[in-house]
N, C-alpha and C positions, 0 to 999 in steps of 0.2 A: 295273646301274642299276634294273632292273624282279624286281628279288628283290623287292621289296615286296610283289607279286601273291600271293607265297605265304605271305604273314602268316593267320594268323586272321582279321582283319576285315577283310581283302582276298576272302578266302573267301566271305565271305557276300553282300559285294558280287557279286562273281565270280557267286553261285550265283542269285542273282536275276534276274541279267542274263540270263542262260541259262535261263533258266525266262520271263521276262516277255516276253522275244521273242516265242521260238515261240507262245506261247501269243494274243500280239496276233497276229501272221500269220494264226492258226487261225482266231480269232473275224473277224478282219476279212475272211477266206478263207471262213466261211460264211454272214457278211451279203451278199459278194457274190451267192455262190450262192443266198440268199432273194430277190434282188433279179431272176436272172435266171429266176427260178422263174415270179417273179410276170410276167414280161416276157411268157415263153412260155405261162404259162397266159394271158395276154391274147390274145396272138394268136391262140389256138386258138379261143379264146373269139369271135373276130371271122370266123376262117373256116370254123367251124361253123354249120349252121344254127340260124334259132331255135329253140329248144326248144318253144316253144307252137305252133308248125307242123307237128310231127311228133303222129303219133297215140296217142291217149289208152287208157294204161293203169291195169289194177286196181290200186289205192293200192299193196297190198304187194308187188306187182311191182317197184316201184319202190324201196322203202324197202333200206337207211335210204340217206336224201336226199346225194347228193354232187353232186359240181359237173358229173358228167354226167348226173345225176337233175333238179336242179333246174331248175327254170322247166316240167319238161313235164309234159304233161296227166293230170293222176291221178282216176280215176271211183271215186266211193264211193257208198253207199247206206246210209240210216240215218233217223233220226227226229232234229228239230232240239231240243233241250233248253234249257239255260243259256244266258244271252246276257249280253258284256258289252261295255263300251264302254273302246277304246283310245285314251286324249284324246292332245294333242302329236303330231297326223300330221298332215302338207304333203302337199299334192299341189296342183300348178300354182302355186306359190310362194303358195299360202293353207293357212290355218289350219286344223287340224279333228283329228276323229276316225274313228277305223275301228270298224265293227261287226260285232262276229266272236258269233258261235255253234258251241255244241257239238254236232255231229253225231253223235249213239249210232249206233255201226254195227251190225249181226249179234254180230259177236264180243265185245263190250260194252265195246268201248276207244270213247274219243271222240275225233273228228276236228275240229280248229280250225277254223273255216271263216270267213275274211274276207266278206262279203256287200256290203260295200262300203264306201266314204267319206262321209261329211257334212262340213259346214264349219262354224264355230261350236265353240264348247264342248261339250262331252260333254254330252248330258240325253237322258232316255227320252221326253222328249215330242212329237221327230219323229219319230223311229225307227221305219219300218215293220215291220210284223210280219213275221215270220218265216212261212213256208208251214207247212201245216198236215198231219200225214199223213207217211205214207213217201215219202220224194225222193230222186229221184237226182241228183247233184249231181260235175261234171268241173270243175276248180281247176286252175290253174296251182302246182306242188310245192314249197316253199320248206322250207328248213330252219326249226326254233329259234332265232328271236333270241336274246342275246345282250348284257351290259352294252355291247358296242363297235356295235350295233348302229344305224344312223339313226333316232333318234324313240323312242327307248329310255328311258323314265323311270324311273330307280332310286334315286328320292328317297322311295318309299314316302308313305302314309298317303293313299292315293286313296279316294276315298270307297265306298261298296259298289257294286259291281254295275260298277269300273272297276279294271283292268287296265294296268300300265306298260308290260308284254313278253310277247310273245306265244312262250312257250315250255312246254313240258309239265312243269319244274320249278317253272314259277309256279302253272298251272292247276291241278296235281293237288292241291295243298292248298286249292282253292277247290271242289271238285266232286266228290262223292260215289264216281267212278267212275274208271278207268283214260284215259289219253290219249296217244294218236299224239305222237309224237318229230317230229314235221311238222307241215306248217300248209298248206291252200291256200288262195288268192286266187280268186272267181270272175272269169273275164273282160268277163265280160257282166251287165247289169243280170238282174235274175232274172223269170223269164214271171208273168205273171196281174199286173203292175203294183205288186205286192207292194214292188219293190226299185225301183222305176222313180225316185227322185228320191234313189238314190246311187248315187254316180261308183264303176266298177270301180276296184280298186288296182291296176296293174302289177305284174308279177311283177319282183322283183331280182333283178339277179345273185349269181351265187353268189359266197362271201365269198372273196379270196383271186384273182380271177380279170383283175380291171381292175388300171390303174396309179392306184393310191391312194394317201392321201398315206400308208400303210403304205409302199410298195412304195419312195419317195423317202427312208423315214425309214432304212431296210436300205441306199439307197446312201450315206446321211450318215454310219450308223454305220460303214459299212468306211474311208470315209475318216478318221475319228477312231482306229482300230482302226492303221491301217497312219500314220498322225502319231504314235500314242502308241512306238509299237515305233518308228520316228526318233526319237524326242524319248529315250529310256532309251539306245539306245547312242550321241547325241550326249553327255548326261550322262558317259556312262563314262569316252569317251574323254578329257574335261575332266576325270573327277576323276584318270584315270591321266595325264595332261599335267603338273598340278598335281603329284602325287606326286613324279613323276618330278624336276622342275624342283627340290623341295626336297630333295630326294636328293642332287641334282647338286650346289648350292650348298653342302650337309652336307661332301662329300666335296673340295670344294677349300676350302674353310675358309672363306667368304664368309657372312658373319654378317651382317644387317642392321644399320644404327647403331641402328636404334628400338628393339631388344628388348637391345644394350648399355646404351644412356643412362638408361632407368630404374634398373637394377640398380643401377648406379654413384652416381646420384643419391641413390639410398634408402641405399645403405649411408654417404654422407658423411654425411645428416643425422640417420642411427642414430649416428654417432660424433659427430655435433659437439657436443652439451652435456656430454657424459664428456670431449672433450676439453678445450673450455674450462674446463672443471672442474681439467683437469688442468694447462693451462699458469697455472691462475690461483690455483692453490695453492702454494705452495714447499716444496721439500725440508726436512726437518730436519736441522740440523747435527747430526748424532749424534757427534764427534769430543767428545775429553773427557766425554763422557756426559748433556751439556744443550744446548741448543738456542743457535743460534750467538747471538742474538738477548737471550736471559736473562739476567736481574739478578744479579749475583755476590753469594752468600749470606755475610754479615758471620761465622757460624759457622763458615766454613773456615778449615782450617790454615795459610791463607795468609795470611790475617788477624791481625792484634795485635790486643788489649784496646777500643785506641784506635781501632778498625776503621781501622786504617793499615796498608796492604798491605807485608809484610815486602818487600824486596827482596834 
């Protein structure tokens, strides 16, 4: 009954089947695995200390920035250069911008440096100035934002002198000179009252490290992953049910009436005008060589003069 299985196009059924399984299993077997990634990196995340409590190292001690680098204290030294303005930043559930500078260090890479928050619109015309002179400057360590970043504007066409994301792929085609794959935040307003009327930025967490709604979206996907792999071998089974069932019905001679009755129907009204054709014609008498029906011809030999039939 299940010789069907090994048709050709049982085969390819067959072979997808066997391929889309495993293969949901796998995908939905390492979305869990993203899911308990991000679980544990959470916890560790909670039962470690702060980063910004522990003691402040030289920048590229530190570098490049991961999720045990970030948040802690990195000391640089340099001359403040370029300054621009990051519009679309919250902090305390208000509106504003961040005011970041390039820090030229020794080595002549530049260093991002958050200086602080304003509230309002982007404009240069609170913005306090920047210190004057070589400074030493200790920041809280952050990575490169990031299009998936909070407060990330990647709609372009910001005016001059502002800035969507704060990353060393955006900055280097804005400034003459090399720049840190990093960025720090100062924690504290800045001395001499220069910075005194903006708010520090807190440092974030490193990306990857909290339950986010990433972290919910890896447990969504395993359960669509491990329904889709149900859902291909409930199909199978229904179409090899189905198969089987007409097999069955094939082999004891169990014909439906519905795919009889048309047949039957088409071919009486294929013959019924040839038939009526036919009952509504009559035969020819072809006996004595005229038609049973026909006028007896006065020129026959059966005929006298008088067209008086000899007897």
């Amino acid at each position: 009954m299940y010789r069907f299985l090994l048709t050709p196009r049982w085969w390819g059924i067959n072979l997808f089947v066997v391929l889309a399984i495993p293969f949901c299993v796998f995908m939905g077997t390492w979305q869990l695995g993203r899911f308990e990634d991000r679980v544990q990196s959470h916890e560790q995340a909670e039962k470690a200390p702060d980063p910004s409590t522990r003691a402040a190292k030289p920048l590229d001690a530190l570098l490049p920035v991961d999720k045990v680098t970030s948040g802690r204290p990195a000391i640089a030294t340099g001359t403040y250069a370029d300054q621009f303005l990051v519009p679309g930043r919250k902090l305390d559930d208000r509106q504003g911008f961040y005011v970041l500078n390039m820090l030229r260090t020794d080595s002549g890479k530049a260093l991002p440096v958050v200086r602080g928050w304003l509230p309002g619109s982007a404009t240069d015309a609170r913005v306090p100035a920047a210190p004057k002179g070589e400074v030493t400057v200790t920041g809280d360590l952050q990575a490169s934002e990031n299009t998936h970043s909070d407060g990330v504007d990647v709609r372009g066409g910001l005016p001059s002198g502002q800035v969507g994301m704060i990353s060393a792929a955006t900055l280097v085609n804005l400034v003459p000179y090399d720049v840190y794959d990093a960025w720090v935040t100062l924690p504290e307003a800045e001395a001499g009252g220069t910075g005194g009327a903006m708010k520090p930025v807190p440092a974030a967490a490193p990306e990857g490290s909290g339950l986010d709604l990433k972290a919910f979206q890896n447990l969504g996907y395993t359960g669509e992953w491990f329904v889709f792999a149900a859902f291909v071998l409930f199909m199978w089974f229904r179409l090899v049910r189905r198969e089987a069932e007409a097999e069955r019905d094939i082999a004891l001679g169990l014909v439906p009436e519905e795919s009889a009755a048309p047949a039957t129907a088409d071919a009486s009204e294929g013959a019924g005008p040839a038939a009526e054709g036919a009952e509504g014609a009559e035969a020819p008498d072809t006996a004595g060589g005229a038609p049973k029906d026909a006028p007896e011809d006065p020129s026959s030999p059966d005929y006298d003069v008088a067209s008086t039939p000899v007897r």
